[in-house]
C-alpha positions as CSV (number, residue, x, y, z in Angstrom):
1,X,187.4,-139.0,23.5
2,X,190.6,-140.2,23.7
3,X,193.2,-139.5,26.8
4,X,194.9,-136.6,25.1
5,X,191.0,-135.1,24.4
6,X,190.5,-135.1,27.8
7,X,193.7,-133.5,29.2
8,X,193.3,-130.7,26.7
9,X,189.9,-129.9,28.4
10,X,191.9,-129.6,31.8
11,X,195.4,-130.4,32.1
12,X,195.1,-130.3,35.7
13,X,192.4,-132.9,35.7
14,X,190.7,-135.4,33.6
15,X,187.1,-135.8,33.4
16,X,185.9,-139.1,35.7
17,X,183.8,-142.1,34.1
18,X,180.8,-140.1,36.0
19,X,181.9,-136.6,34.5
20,X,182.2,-138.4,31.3
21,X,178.2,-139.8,31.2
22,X,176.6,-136.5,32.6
23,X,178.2,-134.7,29.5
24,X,176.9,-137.4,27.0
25,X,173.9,-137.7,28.8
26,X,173.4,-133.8,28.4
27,X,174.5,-133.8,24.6
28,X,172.1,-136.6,23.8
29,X,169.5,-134.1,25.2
30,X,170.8,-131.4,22.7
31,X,171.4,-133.9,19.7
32,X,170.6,-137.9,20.6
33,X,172.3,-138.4,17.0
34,X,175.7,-136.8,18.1
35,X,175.8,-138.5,21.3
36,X,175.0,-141.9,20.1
37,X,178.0,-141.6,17.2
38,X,180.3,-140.5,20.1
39,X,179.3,-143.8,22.1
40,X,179.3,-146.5,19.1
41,X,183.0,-144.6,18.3
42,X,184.9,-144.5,21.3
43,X,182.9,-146.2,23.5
44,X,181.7,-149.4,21.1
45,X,185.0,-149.5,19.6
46,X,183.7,-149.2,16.4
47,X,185.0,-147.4,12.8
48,X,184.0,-145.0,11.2
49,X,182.5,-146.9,8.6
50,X,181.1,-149.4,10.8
51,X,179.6,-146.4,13.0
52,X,177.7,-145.1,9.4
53,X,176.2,-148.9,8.9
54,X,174.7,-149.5,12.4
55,X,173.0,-145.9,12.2
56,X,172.2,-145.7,8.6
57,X,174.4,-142.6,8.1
58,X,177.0,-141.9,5.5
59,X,180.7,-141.6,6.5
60,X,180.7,-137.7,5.9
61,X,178.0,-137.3,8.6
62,X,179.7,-139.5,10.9
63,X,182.5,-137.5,10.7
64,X,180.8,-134.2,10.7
65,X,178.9,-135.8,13.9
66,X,181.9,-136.5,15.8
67,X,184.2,-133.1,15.4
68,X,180.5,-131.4,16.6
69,X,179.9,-133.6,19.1
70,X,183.5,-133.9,20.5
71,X,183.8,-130.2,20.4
72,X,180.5,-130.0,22.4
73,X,181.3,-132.2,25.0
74,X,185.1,-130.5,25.0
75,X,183.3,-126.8,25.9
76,X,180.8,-129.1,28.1
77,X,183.6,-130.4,30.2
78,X,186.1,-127.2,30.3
79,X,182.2,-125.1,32.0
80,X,181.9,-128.2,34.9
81,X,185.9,-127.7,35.8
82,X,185.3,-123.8,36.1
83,X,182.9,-124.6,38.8
């Protein structure tokens, strides 16, 4: 997620590095897929194409895979700053 992603989640507060791994941790417990396309992207540094070799994916699942998975971890983040 990048810095604006997180602000729109709360833009009183942005999620911490530990906030941050509980919510991938729980979406690689939904879907380990989503969760690992999320980390190799923002996290790895890596294109989308590059992202689609290392997993054995095609590019139109990667991309599927990360507006799911970023919208997941978006409605994951905005429940834990309800609390």
């Amino acid at each position: 997620m990048t810095l604006e992603d997180c602000m729109a989640v709360s833009p009183e507060r942005a999620p911490d590095v530990l906030e941050m791994n509980e919510a991938l941790d729980r979406l690689a417990e939904f879907d380990e897929r989503k969760a690992k396309v999320i980390e190799l992207r923002y996290f790895g540094g890596l294109d989308r194409e590059e992202v689609a070799a290392a997993l054995g994916l095609t590019v139109a699942t990667v991309k599927r895979d990360l507006r799911l998975g970023e919208a997941w971890l978006r409605r994951f983040l905005a429940g834990r700053n309800d609390e």
